[in-house]
N, C-alpha and C positions, 0 to 999 in steps of 0.2 A: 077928805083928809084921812079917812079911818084906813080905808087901803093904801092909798101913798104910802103911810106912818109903816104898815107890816109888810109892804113888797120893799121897803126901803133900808127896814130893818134887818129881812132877811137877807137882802143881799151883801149890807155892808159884813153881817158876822159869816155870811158864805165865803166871802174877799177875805176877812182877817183869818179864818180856819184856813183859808187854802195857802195864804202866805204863812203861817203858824208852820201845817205839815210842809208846804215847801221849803222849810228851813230845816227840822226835826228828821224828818225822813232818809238825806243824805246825809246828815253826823249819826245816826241809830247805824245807817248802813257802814259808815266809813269804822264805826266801833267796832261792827262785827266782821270786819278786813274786807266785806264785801265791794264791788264798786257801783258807787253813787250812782254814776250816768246812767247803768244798765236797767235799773229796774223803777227808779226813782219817781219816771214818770207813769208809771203802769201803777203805781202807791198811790201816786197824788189824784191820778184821775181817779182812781176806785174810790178812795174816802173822801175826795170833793161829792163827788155821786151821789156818795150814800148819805153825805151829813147836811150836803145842799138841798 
C-alpha cells in the first residue's frame, strides 16, 4: 500500500501542475502580446519535466 499511496500521489499533483501551467502559461503569454500557440507547449513540457 505504501508505494501505491506515493506513485499515486505523485502522479495525481504532476496532472494538477500540468493543468495548473496549461492554463497560466497561455494568459502570462497572451499578457505579454506574445502568441500562446507558439511557445506554449515548449513551457508546459519543460516545467512538467522538471516538477514531475
Amino acid at each position: 500500500m505504501g508505494w501505491g499511496f506515493v506513485v499515486g500521489t505523485a502522479m495525481l499533483l504532476n496532472m494538477l501542475v500540468a493543468g495548473l501551467l496549461g492554463t497560466v502559461i497561455p494568459l502570462g503569454m497572451k499578457a505579454f502580446r506574445l502568441d500562446p500557440a507558439i511557445a506554449s507547449g515548449v513551457f508546459l513540457t519543460t516545467f512538467t519535466d522538471m516538477l514531475g
